[in-house]
C-alpha positions as CSV (number, residue, x, y, z in Angstrom):
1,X,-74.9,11.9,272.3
2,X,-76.5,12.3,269.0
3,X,-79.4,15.2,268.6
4,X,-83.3,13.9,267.2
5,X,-84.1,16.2,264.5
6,X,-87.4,17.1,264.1
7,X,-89.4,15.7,261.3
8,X,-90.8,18.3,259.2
9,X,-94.6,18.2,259.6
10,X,-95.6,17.7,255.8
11,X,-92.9,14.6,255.8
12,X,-94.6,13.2,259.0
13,X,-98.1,13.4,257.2
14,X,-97.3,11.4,254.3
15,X,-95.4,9.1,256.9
16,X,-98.8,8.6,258.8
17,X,-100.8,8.5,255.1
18,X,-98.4,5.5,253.8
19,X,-99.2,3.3,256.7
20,X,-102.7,3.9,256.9
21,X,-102.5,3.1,253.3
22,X,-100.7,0.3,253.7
23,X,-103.4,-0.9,256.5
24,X,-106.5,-0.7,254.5
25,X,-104.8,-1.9,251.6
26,X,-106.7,-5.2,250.4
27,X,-103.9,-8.2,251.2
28,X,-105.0,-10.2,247.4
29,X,-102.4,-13.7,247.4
30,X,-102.8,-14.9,243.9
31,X,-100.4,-18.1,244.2
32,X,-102.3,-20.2,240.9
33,X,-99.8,-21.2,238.4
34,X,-102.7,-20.7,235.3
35,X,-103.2,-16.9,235.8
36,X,-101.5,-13.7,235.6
37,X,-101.6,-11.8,239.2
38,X,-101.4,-8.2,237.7
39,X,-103.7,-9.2,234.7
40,X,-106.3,-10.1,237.7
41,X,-105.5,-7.5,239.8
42,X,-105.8,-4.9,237.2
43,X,-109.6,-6.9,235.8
44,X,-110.8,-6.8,239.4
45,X,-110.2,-3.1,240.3
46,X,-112.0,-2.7,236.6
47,X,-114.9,-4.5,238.0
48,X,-115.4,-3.5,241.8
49,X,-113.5,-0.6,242.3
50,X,-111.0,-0.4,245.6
51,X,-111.1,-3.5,247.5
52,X,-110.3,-1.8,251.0
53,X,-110.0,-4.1,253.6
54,X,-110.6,-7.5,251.4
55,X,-108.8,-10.5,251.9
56,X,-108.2,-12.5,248.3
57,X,-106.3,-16.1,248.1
58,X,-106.2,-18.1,244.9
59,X,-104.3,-21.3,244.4
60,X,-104.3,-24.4,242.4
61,X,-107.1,-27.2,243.9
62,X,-106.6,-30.6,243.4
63,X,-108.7,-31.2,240.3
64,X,-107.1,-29.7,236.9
65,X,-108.5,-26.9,235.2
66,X,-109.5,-25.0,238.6
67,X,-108.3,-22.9,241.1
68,X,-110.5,-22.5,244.9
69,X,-110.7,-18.7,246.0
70,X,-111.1,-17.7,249.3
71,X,-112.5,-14.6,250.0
72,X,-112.7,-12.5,253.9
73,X,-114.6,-9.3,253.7
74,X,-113.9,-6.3,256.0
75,X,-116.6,-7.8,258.8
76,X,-115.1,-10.9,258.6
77,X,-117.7,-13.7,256.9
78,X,-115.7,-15.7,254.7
79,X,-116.6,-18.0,251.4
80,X,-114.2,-20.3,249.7
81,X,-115.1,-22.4,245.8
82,X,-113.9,-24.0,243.1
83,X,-113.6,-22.3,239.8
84,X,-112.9,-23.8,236.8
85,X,-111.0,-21.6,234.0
86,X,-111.4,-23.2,230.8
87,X,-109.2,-20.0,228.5
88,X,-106.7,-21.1,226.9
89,X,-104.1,-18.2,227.7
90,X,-102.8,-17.1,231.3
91,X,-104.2,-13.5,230.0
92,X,-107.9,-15.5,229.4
93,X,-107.9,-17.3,232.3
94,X,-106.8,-14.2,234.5
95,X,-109.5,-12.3,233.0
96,X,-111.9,-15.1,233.9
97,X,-110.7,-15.5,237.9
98,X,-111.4,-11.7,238.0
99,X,-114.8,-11.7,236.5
100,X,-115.4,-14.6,239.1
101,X,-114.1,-13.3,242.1
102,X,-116.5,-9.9,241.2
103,X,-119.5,-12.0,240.7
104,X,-118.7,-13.3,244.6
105,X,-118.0,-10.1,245.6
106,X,-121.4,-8.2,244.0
107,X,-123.5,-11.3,245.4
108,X,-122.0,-11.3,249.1
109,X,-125.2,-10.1,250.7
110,X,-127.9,-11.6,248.7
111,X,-129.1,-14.6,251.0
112,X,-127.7,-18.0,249.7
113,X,-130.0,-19.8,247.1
114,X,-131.9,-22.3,248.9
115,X,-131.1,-26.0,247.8
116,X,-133.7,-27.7,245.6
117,X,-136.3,-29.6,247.0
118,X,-135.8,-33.2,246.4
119,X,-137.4,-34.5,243.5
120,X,-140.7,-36.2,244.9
121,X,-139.5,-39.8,244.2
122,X,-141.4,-41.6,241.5
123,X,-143.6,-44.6,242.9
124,X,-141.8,-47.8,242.8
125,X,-142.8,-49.6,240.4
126,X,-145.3,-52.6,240.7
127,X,-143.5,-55.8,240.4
128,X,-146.2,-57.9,242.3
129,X,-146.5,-60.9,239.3
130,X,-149.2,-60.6,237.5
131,X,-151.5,-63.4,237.4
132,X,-151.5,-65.9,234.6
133,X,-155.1,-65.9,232.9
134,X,-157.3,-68.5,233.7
135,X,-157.3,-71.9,231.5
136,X,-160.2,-71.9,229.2
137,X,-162.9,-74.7,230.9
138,X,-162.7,-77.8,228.9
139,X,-165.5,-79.9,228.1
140,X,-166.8,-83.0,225.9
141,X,-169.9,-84.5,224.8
142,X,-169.9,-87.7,223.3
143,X,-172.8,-90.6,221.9
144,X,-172.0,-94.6,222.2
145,X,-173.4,-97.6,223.0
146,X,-174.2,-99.5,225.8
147,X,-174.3,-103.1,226.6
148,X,-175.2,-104.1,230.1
149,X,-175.1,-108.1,231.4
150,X,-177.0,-109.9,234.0
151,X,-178.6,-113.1,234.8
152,X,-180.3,-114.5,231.6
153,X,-180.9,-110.8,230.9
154,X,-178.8,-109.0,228.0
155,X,-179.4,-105.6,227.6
156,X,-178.1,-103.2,224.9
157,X,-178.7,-99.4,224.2
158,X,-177.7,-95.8,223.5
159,X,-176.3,-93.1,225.8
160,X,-175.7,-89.2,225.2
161,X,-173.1,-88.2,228.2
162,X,-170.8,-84.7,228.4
163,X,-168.7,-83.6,231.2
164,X,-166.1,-80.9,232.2
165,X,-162.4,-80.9,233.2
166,X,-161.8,-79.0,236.0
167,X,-159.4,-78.9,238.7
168,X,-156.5,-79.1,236.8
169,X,-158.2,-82.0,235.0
170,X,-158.7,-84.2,238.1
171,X,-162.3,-83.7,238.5
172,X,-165.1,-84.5,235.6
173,X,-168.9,-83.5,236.4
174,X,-170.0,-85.8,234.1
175,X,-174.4,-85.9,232.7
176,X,-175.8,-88.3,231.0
177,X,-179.2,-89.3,229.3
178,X,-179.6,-92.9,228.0
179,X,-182.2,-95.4,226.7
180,X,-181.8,-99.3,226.5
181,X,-183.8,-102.4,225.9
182,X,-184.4,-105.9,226.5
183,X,-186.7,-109.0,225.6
184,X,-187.9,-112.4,225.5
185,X,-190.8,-114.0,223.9
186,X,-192.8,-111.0,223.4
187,X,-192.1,-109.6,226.7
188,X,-190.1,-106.6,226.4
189,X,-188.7,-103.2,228.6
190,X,-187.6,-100.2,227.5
191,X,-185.6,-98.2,230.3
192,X,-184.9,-94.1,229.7
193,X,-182.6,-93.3,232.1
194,X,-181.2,-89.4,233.0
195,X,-178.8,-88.5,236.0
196,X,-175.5,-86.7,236.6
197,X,-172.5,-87.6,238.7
198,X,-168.5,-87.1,239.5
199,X,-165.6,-88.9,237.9
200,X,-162.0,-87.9,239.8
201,X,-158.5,-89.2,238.1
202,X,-155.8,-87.8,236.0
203,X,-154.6,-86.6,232.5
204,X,-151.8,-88.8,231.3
205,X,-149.4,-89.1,228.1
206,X,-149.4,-85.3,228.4
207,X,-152.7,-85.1,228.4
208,X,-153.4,-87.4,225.7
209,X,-155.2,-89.9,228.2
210,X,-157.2,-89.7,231.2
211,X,-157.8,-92.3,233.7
212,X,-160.0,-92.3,236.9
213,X,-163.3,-93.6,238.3
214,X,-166.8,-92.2,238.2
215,X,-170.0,-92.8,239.7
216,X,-173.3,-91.5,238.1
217,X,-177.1,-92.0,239.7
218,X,-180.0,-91.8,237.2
219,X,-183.5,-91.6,237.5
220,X,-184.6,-94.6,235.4
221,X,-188.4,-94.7,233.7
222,X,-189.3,-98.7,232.3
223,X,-192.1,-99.7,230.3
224,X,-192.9,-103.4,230.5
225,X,-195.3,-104.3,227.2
226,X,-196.5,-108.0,226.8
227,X,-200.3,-108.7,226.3
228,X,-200.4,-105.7,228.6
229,X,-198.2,-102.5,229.5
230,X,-197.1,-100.8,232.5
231,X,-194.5,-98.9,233.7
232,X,-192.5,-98.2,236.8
233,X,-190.1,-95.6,238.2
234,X,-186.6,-96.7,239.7
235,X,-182.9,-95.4,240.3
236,X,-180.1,-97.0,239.1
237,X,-176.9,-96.1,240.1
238,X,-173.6,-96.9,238.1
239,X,-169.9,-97.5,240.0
240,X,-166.9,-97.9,237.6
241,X,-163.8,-96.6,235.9
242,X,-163.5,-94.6,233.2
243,X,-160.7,-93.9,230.5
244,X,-160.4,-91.3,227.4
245,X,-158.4,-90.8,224.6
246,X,-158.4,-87.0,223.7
247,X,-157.4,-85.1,220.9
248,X,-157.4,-82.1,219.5
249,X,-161.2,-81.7,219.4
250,X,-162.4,-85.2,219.6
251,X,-162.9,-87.7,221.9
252,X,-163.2,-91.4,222.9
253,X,-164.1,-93.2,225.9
254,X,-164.9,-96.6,227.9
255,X,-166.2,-96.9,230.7
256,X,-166.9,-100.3,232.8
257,X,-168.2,-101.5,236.3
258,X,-171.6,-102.4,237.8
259,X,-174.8,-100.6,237.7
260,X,-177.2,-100.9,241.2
261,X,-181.0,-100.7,240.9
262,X,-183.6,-100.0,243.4
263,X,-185.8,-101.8,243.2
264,X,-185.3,-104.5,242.0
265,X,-187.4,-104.9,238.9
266,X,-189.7,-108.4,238.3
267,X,-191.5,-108.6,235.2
268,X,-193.9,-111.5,234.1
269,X,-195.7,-111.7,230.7
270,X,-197.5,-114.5,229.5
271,X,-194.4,-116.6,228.3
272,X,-191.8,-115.0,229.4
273,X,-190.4,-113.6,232.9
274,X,-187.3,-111.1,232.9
275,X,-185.9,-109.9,236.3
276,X,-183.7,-106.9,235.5
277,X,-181.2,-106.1,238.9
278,X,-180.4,-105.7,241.9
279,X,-177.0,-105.7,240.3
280,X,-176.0,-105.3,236.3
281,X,-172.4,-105.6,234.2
282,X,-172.2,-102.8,231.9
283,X,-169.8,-101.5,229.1
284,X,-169.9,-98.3,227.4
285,X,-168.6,-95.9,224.7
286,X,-168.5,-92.6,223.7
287,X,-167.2,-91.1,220.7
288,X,-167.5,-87.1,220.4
289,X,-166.1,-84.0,220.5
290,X,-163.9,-81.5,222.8
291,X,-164.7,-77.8,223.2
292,X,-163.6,-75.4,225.0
């Protein structure tokens, strides 16, 4: 049976010492291929002192050029990132893993940054289409003759007329101020007409031509002269088509159909008798010019 010696007491202290030692001793696993483990060790103690208690792991991450730490302190919170060594040399990189892993250390209880707020997100831009400007208005205003036929009545004259284009050219207000005259054997009228009315077609030939019908009413102002003179008030109305040739700035027209007038005028001198109406064949033109 073999006799226990007793340990000496100063050999049993430093027995005790070593594993207490050996507890609080920080357990650092520095497993990346690009730095120098006693190079780091030696930078960190340099930096942060003892490191009682700390747990340390380096190793290569996936992405080259970097190595992810992972760091326990003694209470037990734990933080793991990437850190990229750019030095050249296992000696530079080690010294840059050390200064890293201090940095980490030093910050570990300053509260995390808070992220940035999102950047307010600029205001969309407006893509609603912007609305093409408006077509200038475009307008004529033309002087021509007139001719109008009836019964044993032939009457000729001189009309002023304009109008507008509008509605993508298919309506033409249309006004119009005219005088004409007739006569036999001394007896004679003279007719001043002014109204205003509506033509509705079409441009055709690329605009080049337009083609539609009209109607205009006018006022209509006669004087009869023979041995004596009078005169009367009436309305005449004309119904017809109406065609232009258009260019740049000019214009040219006909227009045809039948004018109506109420009442019928009777006139009697003292050799001759004209009746002028109810209903008239009339041709007109107009030659002027386009603005707008």
């Amino acid at each position: 049976m073999a006799l226990l010696r007793p340990v000496p007491p100063p050999l049993a202290a430093l027995a005790v010492l070593a594993v207490l030692i050996a507890m609080a001793a920080p357990q650092i696993d520095l497993s990346a291929a690009s730095v120098d483990p006693d190079a780091t060790i030696t930078g960190l103690h340099a930096r942060v002192g003892p490191l009682e208690d700390w747990k340390i792991r380096v190793h290569d991450s996936a992405t080259p050029g970097t190595v992810t730490i992972a760091l326990q302190s003694p209470d037990g919170r734990q933080q793991a990132r990437d850190v990229a060594l750019t030095g050249q040399t296992n000696e530079d990189r080690s010294r840059e893993l050390a200064a890293s892993i201090a940095l980490v250390i030093e910050q570990w209880d300053d509260p995390p940054e808070a992220p940035p707020p999102d950047p307010t997100p600029a205001p969309a831009p407006d893509h609603a289409p912007v609305a093409a400007p408006k077509p200038a208005i475009r307008g004529w205003l033309g002087l021509g003759p007139r001719l109008g036929l009836a019964s044993a009545l032939v009457e000729g004259g001189l009309d002023l007329q304009g109008g507008t284009w509008l509605v993508r050219e298919h309506l033409q207000p249309l006004g119009s101020l005219g005088w004409s005259a007739t006569g036999r054997e001394g007896l004679g009228l003279h007719t001043v007409r002014i109204g205003a009315g509506l033509a509705a077609g079409a441009p055709l030939l690329a605009g080049r031509l337009w083609l539609g019908g009209h109607a205009l009413t006018h006022a209509a102002w006669t004087r009869v002269h023979d041995a004596r003179t009078a005169t009367v008030w009436a309305s005449s109305t004309e119904l017809g088509g109406l065609l232009q040739v258009r260019g740049g700035r000019w214009l040219a027209g006909v227009r045809t159909g039948v004018e109506l007038s109420l009442p019928q005028l009777r006139a009697h001198g003292t050799l001759a008798r004209l009746d002028r109406g109810p209903v008239l064949w009339f041709l007109g033109l107009s030659f002027g010019v386009v603005f707008g």
